[in-house]
Structures are given as C-alpha cells and as structure tokens.
C-alpha positions, 0 to 999 in steps of 0.5 A, spaced: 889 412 703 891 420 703 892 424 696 898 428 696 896 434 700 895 430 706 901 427 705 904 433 705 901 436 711 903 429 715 910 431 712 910 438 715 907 436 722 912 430 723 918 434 720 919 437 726 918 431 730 924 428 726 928 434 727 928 435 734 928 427 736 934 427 732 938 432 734 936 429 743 939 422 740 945 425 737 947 432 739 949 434 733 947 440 728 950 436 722 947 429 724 940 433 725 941 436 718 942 430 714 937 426 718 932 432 717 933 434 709 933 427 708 926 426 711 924 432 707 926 430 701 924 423 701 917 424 704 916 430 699 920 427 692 923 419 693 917 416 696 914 409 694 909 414 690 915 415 684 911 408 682 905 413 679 903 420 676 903 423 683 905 429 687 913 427 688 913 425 681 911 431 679 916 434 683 922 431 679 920 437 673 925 435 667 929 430 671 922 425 672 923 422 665 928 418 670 923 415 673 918 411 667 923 406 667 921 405 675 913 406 674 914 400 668 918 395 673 913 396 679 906 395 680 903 401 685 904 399 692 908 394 692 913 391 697 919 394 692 916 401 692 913 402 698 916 397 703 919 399 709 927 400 708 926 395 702 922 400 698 928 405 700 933 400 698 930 398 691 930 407 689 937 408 691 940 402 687 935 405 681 937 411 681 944 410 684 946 405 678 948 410 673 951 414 677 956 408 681 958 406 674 960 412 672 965 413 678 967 405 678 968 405 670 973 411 671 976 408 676 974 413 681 972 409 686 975 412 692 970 418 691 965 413 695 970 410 700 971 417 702 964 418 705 964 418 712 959 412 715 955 416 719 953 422 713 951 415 710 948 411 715 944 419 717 942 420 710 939 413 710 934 414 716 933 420 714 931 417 708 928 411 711 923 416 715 920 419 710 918 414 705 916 411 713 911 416 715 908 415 707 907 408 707 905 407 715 901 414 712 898 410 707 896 403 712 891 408 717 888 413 712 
C-alpha cells in the first residue's frame, strides 16, 4: 500500500491524464475544469483515507475536527470509505448532511434545483476519479 507521498505523485502523474481525457470526450473548458478540481481535490483531500490520521486528514487544517465523527463510524479500508463510488457517495452524504439541513429548514431549497445537471454529474466523476485512482492505488501497491 502507498504512504501518502506516493499517493500524491500518482496523483500528479494521472492529473494530466484525467485533464486531457477530459476535455477530448467533452470539448468543454468548463466541463474539464470541474472534472479536473474535482479529481485534485478528491485525490488530495476527500479520499477514502479521511477514515485515518493521514495526509488528506491533515490536509483539512482547523476544519479536520469535521472529520473524527467519520473515523469513529468507519474502520479503515472499508467498503463505505474506500469503496468504488460507494466510498464517494457515503463522504458527500457525510459532509453534506449539515449543510442540505440548513438549506431545507430555511426553506431554500430551490438553491439546490438550480444546479445544472452536468456541473453535478462533472463534479461527481471528477470526485469519483480521484478517490478511484486512491483506492485502485491501494490494491497494486
């Protein structure tokens, strides 16, 4: 299994892979950018790793308090952290939760219907990517 500083430079040498497989299948600058951030922030800061004292933890600063609540609910390496798209799902209900609640008690929810479907659909693969090449990372390594 990589330590951390592999992880980061399989991150960096896939980057731009994902950038430019990206921007050939949709043409789009603003497509490719979501899908890019996405895939950087995922592989360096929301990865299955958040499950652990690790880089990506780290990375959080003041705001990794966030993430103990998560490290007590999940043992390291599980489906639900590092699980192809479930692993991604299960980190975006976690730290989405307090955030929709806000918005659905103030009756706001409008704020969220008014999200283009591809910027939602982009951001997801672009997240998927990244926790994707962590976790496949992990199985050759």
């Amino acid at each position: 299994m990589p330590n951390g500083r592999t992880h980061d430079i399989i991150t960096a040498a896939v980057a731009p892979i994902v950038g430019g497989v990206s921007y050939y299948l949709t043409k789009d600058i603003q497509t490719t950018s979501i899908i890019f951030g996405c895939f950087l922030f995922a592989s360096l800061m929301f990865n299955g790793d958040l499950d652990i004292e690790s880089r990506p933890y780290n990375r959080w600063l003041l705001l990794k308090f966030i993430w103990l609540p998560y490290q007590s609910m999940f043992s390291h390496r599980s489906i639900f952290t590092h699980g192809l798209i479930i692993g991604t799902i299960v980190r975006l209900l976690y730290v989405g939760l307090i955030p929709f609640l806000i918005i659905l008690f103030k009756g706001e929810l409008q704020i969220i219907s008014n999200i283009p479907l591809n910027i939602i659909i982009s951001s997801f693969v672009g997240l998927e990517l990244g926790s994707a090449i962590h976790t496949i990372s992990d199985k050759i390594f």
